[in-house]
C-alpha distance (Angstrom), angle and dihedral (degrees) to the residues before:
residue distance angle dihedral
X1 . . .
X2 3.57 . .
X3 3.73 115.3 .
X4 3.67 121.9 -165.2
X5 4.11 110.2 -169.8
X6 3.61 119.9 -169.4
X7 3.21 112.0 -152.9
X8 3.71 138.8 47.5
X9 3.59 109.7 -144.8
X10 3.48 129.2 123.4
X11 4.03 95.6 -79.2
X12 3.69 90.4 34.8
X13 3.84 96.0 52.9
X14 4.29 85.7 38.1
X15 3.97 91.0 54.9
X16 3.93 89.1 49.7
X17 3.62 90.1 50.3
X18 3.86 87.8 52.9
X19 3.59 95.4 45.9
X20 3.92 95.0 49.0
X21 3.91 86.7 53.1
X22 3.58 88.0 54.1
X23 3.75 86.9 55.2
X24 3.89 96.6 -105.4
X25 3.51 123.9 159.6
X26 3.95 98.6 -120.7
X27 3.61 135.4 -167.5
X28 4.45 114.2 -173.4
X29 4.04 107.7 -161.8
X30 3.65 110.2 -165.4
X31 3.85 115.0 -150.9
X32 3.80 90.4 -132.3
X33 3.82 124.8 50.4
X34 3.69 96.3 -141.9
X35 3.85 89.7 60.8
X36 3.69 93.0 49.2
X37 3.78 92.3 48.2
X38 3.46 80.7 49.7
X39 3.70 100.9 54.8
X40 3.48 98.6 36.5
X41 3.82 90.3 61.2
X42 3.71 105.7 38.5
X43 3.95 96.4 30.4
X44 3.69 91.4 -137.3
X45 3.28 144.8 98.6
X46 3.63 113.0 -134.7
X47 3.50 97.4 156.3
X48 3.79 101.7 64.1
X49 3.71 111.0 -8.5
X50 3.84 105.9 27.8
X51 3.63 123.2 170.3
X52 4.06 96.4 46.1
X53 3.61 126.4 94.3
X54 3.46 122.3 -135.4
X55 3.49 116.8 -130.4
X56 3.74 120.7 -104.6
X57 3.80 88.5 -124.5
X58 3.73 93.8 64.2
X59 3.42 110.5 95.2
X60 3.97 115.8 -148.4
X61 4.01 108.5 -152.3
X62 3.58 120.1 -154.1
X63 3.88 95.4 -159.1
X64 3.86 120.1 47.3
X65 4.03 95.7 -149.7
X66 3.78 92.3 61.1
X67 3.54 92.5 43.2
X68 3.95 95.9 71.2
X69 3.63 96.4 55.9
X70 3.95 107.8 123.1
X71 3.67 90.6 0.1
X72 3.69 123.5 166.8
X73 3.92 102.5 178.0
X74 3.55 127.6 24.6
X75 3.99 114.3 -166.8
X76 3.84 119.2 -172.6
X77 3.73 116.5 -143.7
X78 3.66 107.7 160.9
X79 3.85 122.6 120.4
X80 3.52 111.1 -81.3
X81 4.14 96.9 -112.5
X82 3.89 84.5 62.3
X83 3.72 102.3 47.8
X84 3.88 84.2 89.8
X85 3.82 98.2 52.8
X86 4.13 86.4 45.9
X87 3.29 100.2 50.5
X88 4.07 92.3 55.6
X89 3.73 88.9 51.2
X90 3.94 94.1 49.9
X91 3.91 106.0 23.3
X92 3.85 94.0 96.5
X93 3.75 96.9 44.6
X94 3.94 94.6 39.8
X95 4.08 87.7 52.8
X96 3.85 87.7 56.3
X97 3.71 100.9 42.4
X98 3.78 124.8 96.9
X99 3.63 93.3 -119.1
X100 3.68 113.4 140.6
X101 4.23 99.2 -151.4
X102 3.56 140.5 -5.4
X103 3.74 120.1 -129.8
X104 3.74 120.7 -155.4
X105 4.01 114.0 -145.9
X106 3.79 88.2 -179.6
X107 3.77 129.2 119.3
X108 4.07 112.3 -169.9
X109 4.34 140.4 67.9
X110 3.55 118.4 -113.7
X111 3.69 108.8 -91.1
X112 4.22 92.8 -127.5
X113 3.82 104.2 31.1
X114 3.83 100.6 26.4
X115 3.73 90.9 -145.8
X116 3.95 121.4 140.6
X117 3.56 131.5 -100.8
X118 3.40 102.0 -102.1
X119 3.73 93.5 47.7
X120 4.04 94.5 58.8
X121 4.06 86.8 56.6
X122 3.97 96.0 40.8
X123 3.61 83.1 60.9
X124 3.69 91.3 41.1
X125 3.48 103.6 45.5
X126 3.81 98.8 38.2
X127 3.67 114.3 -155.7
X128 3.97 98.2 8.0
X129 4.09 109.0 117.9
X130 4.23 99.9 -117.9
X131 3.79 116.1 -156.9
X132 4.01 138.0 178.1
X133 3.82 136.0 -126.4
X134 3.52 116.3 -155.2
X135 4.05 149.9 152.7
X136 3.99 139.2 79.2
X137 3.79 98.4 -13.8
X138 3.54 122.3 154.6
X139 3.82 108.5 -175.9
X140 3.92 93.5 -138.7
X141 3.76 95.3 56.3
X142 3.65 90.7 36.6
X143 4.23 91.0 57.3
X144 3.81 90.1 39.8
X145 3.99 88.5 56.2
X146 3.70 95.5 -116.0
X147 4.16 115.0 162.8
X148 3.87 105.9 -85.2
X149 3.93 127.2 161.0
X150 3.73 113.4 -153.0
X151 3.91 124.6 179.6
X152 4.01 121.6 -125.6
X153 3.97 110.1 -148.2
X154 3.91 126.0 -172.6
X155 3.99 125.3 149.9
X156 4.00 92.4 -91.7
X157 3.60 125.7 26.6
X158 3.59 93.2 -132.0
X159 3.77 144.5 154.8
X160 3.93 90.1 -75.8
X161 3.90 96.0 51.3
X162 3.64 88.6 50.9
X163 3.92 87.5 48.9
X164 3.80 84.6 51.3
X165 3.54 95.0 36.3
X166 4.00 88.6 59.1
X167 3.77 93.9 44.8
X168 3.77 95.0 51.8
X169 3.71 97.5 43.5
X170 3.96 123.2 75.5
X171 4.07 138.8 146.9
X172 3.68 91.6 -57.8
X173 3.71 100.6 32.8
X174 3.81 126.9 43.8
X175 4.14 125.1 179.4
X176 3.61 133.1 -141.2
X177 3.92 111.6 -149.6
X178 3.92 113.2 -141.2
X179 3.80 134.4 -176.5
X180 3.11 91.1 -155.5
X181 4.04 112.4 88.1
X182 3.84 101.9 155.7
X183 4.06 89.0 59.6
X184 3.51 99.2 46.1
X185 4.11 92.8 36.7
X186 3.74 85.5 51.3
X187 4.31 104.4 42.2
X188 4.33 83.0 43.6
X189 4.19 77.8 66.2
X190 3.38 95.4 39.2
X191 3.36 112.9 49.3
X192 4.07 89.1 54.8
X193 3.99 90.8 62.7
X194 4.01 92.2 43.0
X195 4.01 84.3 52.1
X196 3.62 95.3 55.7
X197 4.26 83.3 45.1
X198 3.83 84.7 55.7
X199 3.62 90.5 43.6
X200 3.82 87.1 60.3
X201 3.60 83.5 51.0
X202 4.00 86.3 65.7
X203 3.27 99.0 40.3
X204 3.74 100.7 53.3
X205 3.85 86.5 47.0
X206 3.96 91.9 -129.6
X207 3.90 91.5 154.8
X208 3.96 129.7 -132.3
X209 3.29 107.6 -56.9
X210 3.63 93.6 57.2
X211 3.79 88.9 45.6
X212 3.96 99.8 49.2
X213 4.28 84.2 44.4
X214 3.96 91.2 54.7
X215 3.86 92.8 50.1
X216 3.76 89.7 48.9
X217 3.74 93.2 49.7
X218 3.96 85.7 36.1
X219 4.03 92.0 59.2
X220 3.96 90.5 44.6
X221 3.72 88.7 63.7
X222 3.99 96.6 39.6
X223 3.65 85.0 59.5
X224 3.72 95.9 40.4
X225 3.83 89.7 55.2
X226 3.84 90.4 39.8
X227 4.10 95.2 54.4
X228 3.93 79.6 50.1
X229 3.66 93.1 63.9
X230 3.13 98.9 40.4
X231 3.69 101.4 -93.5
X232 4.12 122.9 134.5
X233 3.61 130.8 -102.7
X234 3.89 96.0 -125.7
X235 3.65 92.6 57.1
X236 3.46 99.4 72.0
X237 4.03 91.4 45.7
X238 4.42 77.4 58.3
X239 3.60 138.6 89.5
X240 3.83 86.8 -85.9
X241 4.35 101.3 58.0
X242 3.49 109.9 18.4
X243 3.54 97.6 23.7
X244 4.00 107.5 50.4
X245 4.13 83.7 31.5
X246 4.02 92.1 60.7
X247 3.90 85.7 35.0
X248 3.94 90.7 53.3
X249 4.14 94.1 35.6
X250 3.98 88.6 59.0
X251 3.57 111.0 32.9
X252 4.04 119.9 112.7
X253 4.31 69.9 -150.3
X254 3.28 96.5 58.6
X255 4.19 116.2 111.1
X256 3.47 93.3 -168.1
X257 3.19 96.0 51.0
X258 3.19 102.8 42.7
X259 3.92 93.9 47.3
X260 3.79 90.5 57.1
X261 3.95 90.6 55.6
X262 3.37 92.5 51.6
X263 3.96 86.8 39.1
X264 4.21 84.4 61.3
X265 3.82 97.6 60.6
X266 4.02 104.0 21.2
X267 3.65 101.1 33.7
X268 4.23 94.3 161.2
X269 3.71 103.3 43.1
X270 3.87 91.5 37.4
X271 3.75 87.2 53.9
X272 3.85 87.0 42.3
X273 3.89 101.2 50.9
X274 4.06 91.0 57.8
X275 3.66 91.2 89.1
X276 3.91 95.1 59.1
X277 3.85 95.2 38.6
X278 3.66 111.0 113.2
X279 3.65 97.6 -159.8
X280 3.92 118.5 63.4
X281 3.98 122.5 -107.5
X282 4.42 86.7 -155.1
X283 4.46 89.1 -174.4
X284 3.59 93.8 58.5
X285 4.05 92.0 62.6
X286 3.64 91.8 23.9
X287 3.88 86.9 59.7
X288 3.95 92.5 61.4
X289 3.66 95.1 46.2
X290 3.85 102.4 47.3
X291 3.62 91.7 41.6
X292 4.18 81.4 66.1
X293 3.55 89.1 37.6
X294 4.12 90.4 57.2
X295 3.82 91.0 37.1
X296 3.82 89.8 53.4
X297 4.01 89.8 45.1
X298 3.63 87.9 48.4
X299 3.74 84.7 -127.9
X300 4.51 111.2 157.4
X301 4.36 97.9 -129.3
X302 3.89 94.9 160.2
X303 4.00 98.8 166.7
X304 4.05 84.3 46.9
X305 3.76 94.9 45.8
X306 4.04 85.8 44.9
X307 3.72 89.2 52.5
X308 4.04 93.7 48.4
X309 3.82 85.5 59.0
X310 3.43 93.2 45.6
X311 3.81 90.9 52.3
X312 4.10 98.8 36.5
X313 3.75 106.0 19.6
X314 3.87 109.2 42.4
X315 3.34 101.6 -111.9
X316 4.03 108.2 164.8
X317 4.26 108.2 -119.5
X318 3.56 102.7 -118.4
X319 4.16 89.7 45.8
X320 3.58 89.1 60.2
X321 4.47 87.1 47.4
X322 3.70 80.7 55.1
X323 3.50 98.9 51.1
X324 3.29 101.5 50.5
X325 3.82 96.0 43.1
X326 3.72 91.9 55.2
X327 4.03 97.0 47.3
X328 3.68 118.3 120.8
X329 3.26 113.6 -58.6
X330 4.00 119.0 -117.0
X331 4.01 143.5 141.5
X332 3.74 122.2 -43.9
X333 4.32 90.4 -128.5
């Protein structure tokens, strides 16, 4: 197939690496020209994926337009606060390709309208089928052809997704199909913000129990907030919720995680240093918007409200532990 990916992050650059290998035609467009000048001389990219080669098949386009001529696939792998900005630029062209289905690699709401990646390019793309890949999926492991198992999502799990499914998936890489988009859309968010939480975890050096107790508590509110959008419990007990959120709430990898250690002991400068990051930390915006999407859903998320103030309101870490450990007592289900 030919597989247009735009987007040249680390999972973006990663899934084109895995497509190639399964002997894809692949085209890489980088949101900035620089970078794709970049990568299409040095073959590399040092900026968020250094230390793998990218094929000589994979074409890197320096226009998007261009890019979607006979294309088969499109994936979208751009930060989640510019999907919106994308999809303007591409909308017309994508609705008069040949592409079959676009796949959103995305993990975030939009900040204004709170709606889910896939529903910003239904309505942008019109007709075109949009889908979702998902789960544990570090983009090192994933470009060095490690084992991973990913799940594919789309409103029916139909001929097409199985078409896709089959396309995707490989020796290192197999995909779950799912009907249900809104739950794995929705955990994909999730699971970065309860990462950075668990990153706190770290970084206030509250030990294992209190670490394997906020994941517990953390998954009863991802699928409380799920069921509220329409999203199904057994989703979040999948590759998708608890999977990618234990994935994300261990790895050395892990942004999120990462950020909410350092979050714990340098709260200001942490907080500071996101402007000049190149790489995206998605839980730290995602935190703001789904605590208004579970506020408008009427939907209790205490450790992700507690997290939003932490983030947005000052709140000092280990206030917000105490907080929540001293809350009303009640029944674990």
């Amino acid at each position: 197939m030919n597989c247009v990916i735009f987007g040249a992050g680390a999972w973006g650059t990663a899934i084109a690496i895995h497509l190639s290998r399964q002997g894809h035609t692949v085209s890489l467009v980088p949101r900035r020209l620089e970078q794709a000048l970049a990568l299409a001389s040095t073959r590399e990219n040092t900026d968020y994926l250094p230390g793998h080669r990218l094929n000589d098949s994979i074409q890197v386009a320096l226009e998007p337009i261009p890019a979607l001529m006979d294309a088969d696939l499109i994936f979208i792998a751009c930060p989640s606060k510019g999907l919106a900005d994308l999809l303007k630029t591409i909308g017309p062209a994508v609705r008069a390709s040949s592409a079959v289905m676009a796949i959103s690699l995305c993990k975030g709401l939009d900040q204004s309208t709170l709606r889910r990646p896939t529903e910003m390019m239904a309505e942008a793309f019109g007709t075109l089928p949009v889908a979702t890949l998902s789960g544990p999926s570090n983009a090192d492991e994933v470009a060095r052809g490690l084992p991973t198992a990913l799940v594919l999502a789309a409103q029916q799990d139909d001929k097409l997704l199985r078409d896709v499914q089959s396309a995707v998936s490989g020796p290192s890489l197999r995909a779950y199909t799912s009907s249900d988009l809104s739950g794995v859309e929705i955990a994909a968010t999730l699971k970065n913000v309860y990462a950075l939480g668990a990153g706190l975890c770290d970084g206030l050096q509250l030990g294992s129990n209190a670490k394997a107790a906020f994941l517990t508590r953390a998954l009863q509110e991802m699928m409380r907030l799920g069921q509220a959008v329409g999203g199904r419990t057994e989703t979040f007990l999948g590759l998708s919720g608890v999977g990618d959120l234990m994935a994300t709430a261990h790895g050395a990898w892990s942004r999120n995680r990462a950020f909410g250690e350092q979050l714990a002991t340098h709260p200001q400068t942490t907080l500071k240093a996101l402007a000049t990051r190149r790489d995206s930390v998605e839980g730290y915006r995602a935190t703001e918007t789904l605590s208004k999407l579970a506020a408008q859903k009427g939907v209790a998320t205490p450790i992700l409200f507690c997290l939003n103030e932490i983030l947005f309101a000052g709140l000092e870490p280990r206030a917000g532990v105490l907080a929540l450990m001293t809350r009303d007592l009640k029944s674990e289900v």
